[in-house]
Structures are given as structure tokens and as C-alpha cells.
N, C-alpha and C positions, 0 to 999 in steps of 0.2 A: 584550225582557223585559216580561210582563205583569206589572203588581202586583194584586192581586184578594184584595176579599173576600167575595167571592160563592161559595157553597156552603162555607157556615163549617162543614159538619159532615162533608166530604170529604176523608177519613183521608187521600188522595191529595194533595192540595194542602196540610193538612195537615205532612204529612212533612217539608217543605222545598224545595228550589229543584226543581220537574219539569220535565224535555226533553220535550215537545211538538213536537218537528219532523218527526217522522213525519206529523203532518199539517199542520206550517205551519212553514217553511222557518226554520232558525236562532232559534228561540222557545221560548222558557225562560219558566213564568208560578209565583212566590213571592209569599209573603204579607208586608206591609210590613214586619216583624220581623225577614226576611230579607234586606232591600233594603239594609242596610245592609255586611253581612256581603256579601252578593256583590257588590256598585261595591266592598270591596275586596280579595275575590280577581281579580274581573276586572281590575280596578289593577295588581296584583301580577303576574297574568300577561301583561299588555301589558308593564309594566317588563319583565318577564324576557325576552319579544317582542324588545323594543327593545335589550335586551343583546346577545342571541342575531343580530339584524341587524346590531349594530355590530360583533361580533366577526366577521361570518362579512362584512361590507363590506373590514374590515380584513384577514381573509383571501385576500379576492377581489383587493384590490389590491396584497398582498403577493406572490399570483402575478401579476397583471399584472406586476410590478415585478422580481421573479424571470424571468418569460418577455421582459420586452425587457432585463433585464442579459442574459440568451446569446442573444439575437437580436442585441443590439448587438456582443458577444462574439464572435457567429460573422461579423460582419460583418465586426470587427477584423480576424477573422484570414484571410478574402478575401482584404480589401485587402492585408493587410502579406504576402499569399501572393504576391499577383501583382505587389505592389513586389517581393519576392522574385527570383523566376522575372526580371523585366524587370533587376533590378541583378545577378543570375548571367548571364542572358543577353549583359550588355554587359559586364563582367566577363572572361566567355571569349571574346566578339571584342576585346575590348584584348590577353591573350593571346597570341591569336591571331595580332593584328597585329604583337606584338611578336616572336615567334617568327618572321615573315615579314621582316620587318626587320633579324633576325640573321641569317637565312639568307641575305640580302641582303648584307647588311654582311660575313660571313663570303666571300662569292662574288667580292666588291670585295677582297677582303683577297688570296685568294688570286690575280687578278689581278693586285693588282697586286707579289705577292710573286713571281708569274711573271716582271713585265717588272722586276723589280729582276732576278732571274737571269740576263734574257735583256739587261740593261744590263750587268751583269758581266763575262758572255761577251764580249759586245764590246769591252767597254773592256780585257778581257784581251787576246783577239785584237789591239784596236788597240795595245795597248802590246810587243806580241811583235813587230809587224811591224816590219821593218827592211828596210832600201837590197838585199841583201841575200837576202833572202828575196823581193822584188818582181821583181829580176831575174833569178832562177832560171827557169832554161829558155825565157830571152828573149835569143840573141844579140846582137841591136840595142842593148840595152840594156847590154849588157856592155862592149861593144866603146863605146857613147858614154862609158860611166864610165873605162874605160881612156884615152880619148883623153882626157876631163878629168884624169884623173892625173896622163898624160904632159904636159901642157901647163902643169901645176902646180909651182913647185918644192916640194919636199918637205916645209917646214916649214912652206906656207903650205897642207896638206892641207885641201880641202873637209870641212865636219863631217857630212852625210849616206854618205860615202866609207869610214868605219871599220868596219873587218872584226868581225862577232861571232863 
């Protein structure tokens, strides 16, 4: 900003505040009448500068602020994706395992519901068999039960000896 009062009759300078930067870089030259008047519009438009910065700083960090809540957000849900996936994955092998463990336990059941069967049988069998049924189609054996009979008197009858 020139202040000048030289060429007091130059309607140009004159006028009021003149742009002179077409030949000398950001230069405005007013006569001291005006000096006052322009320190405060230039006032005025640096306040509103300074407005216009803080609003547009507090912008700036409202998206910052904005961009790392869904930066943090999409991070959240990474992590809590592939906690995820790891507690489904171990989830379905507990499952799993337990499924295998019934099949298990189911294959012991039927084991041993077999040899309960196959304990039955026998103990059925072993209670059917008699003196009797031992020496069917053994004459040896007929003939020594007979000879114990005969050697016996009658009311002192061996107890494996009763006829079913």
C-alpha cells in the first residue's frame, strides 16, 4: 500500500484506493484520507480470513475425525469377523467331536448289548442243561449212572440222577 501525495491533481489517485499491480505486484496506492478507511476493510477481511480458516480447520478435522471413526469401525469389524469365523470354526469341531463320541459311545452300547445277549444265551443254555441231556447218545455214560443207581439204595438217590 502506497500513501502519496504527489500528483494532487490526478482525478486517478484522486478517486480512491487504485490496483496498480498490473505493474507492481499486490500494490494498491490511496491518498491518506483513505488510509484509514482501508486498515479497516483490510481488518475486516482478514477477520473474516480468519473465520473462514477456522471454520474450514474445523471442517478439516471433523473429517479427519469422521474418516478414522470408520477406519476404526471397519477395523472393529475385521477383528470381531475373524474372532468370528475362529469361535464358529472351533465351535463346529466341538460338535464334531461330540458327534464322534456318540457314535462312539452308541457302538459301545451296542457291544455291549450284544454280549448281554450273548450272556443270556448261555446262562439260558447253562440252566437247560441237565444229567440227562449230557448223556444222550453217550452209552458209557448211561450205563456208569445206571451202575450208580443200582449201587444206591433208593431213598439215598444221587441229586444230579433226577429224571426231567
Amino acid at each position: 500500500m502506497l500513501v502519496s501525495l504527489l500528483e494532487a491533481d490526478s482525478e486517478l489517485y484522486n478517486r480512491g484506493i487504485v490496483d496498480v499491480s498490473y505493474e507492481y505486484e499486490k500494490m494498491y496506492v490511496i491518498r491518506p484520507q483513505f488510509f484509514i478507511p482501508l486498515i479497516s476493510l483490510l481488518s475486516n477481511e482478514a477477520k473474516k480470513s480468519a473465520d473462514y480458516k477456522r471454520e474450514l480447520e474445523l471442517v478439516r478435522r471433523q473429517n479427519i475425525d469422521v474418516t478414522d471413526f470408520e477406519a476404526k469401525l471397519e477395523d472393529f469389524k475385521d477383528k470381531f469377523g475373524v474372532n468370528y469365523r475362529r469361535a464358529a470354526d472351533r465351535f463346529q469341531k466341538a460338535i464334531d467331536e461330540i458327534d464322534k463320541s456318540i457314535e462312539h459311545l452308541n457302538k459301545i452300547k451296542e457291544n455291549l448289548i450284544g454280549s448281554e445277549r450273548n450272556l443270556r444265551l448261555a446262562n439260558d443254555k447253562a440252566e437247560a442243561l441237565t444229567v440227562k441231556k449230557l448223556t444222550r447218545g453217550n452209552a458209557t455214560m448211561k450205563e456208569k449212572f445206571k451202575e450208580l443207581e443200582a449201587a444206591k439204595p433208593e431213598d439215598d438217590a444221587p441229586a444230579g440222577a433226577e429224571e426231567d
